[in-house]
C-alpha positions as CSV (number, residue, x, y, z in Angstrom):
1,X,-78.2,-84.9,72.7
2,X,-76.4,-82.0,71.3
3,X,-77.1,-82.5,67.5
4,X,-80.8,-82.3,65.8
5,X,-81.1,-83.2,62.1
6,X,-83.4,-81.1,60.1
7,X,-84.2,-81.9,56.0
8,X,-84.2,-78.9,53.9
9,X,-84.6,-78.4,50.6
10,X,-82.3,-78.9,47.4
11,X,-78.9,-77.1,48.2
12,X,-77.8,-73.8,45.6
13,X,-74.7,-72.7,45.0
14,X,-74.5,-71.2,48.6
15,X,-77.3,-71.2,50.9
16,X,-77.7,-69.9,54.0
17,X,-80.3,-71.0,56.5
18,X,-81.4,-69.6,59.9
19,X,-83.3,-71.4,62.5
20,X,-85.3,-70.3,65.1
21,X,-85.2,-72.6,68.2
22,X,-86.1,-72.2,71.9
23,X,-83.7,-74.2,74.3
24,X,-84.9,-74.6,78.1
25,X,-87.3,-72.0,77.2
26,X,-84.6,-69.5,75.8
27,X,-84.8,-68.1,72.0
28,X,-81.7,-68.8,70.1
29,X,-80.7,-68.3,66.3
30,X,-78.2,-70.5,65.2
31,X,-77.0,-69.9,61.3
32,X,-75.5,-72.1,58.9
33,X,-74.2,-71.7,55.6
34,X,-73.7,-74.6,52.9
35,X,-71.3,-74.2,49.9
36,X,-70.7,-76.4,47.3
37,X,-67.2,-76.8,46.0
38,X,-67.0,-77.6,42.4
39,X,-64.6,-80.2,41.1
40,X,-64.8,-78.9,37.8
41,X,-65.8,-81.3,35.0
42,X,-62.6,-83.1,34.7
43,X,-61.5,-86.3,37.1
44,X,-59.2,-84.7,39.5
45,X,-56.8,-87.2,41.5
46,X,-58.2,-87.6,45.3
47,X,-55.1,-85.9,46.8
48,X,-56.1,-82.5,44.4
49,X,-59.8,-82.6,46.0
50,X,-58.7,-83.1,49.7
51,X,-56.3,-79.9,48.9
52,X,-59.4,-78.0,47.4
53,X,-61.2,-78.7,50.2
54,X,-58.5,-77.9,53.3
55,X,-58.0,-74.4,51.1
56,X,-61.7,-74.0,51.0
57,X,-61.8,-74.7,54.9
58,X,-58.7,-72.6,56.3
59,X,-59.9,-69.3,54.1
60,X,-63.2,-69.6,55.4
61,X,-64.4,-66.7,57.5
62,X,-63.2,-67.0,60.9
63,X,-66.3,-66.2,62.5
64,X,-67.8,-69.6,61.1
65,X,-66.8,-73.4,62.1
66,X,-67.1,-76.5,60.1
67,X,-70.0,-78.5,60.7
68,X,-69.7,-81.6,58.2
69,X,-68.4,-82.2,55.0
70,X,-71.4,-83.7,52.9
71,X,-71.1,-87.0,50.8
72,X,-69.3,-86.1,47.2
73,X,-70.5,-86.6,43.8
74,X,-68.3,-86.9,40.4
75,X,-68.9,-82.9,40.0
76,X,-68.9,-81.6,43.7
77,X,-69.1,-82.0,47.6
78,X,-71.7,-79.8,50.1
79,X,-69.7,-78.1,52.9
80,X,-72.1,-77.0,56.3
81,X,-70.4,-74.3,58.0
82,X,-72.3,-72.7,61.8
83,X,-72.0,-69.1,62.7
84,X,-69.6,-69.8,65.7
85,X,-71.8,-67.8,69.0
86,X,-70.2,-66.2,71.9
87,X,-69.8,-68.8,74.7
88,X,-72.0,-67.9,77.7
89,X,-71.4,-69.1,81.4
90,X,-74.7,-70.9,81.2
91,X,-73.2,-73.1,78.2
92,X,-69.7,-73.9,80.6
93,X,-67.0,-72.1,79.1
């Protein structure tokens, strides 16, 4: 099982969130960051709202990687982005 899904609370304009977790007995800190990308108030076309979103995605900082693109509303859609961490030889890269 590589994925673990925690609830936290109503999302801000940008959050971040850090979590503490210990794996095989080690201490990690793995961040994430959520953003949510306004549509605006007007009905955009879907092809307009994909665009946002691969803009949104290819400027983000490098140093981060896509995690999930949440479910959209009418107004907006939550993006999940994890602070990419150096690959070890213990992970197998």
């Amino acid at each position: 099982m590589r994925e673990v899904v925690i609830q936290i609370p109503t999302l801000e304009a940008e959050q971040n969130i850090e979590i503490d977790v210990k794996i095989n007995g080690r201490k990690r800190t793995i961040k994430y960051r959520v953003e949510i990308i306004d549509w605006e108030e007007d009905e955009k076309p879907a092809g307009e709202k994909i665009e946002v979103l691969r803009h949104v995605i290819k400027e983000h900082e490098k140093g981060w990687e896509l995690i999930q693109i949440g479910a959209p509303t009418r107004g907006n859609v939550p993006i999940m982005f994890r602070q990419k961490m150096p690959q070890t030889v213990e992970d197998g890269h």
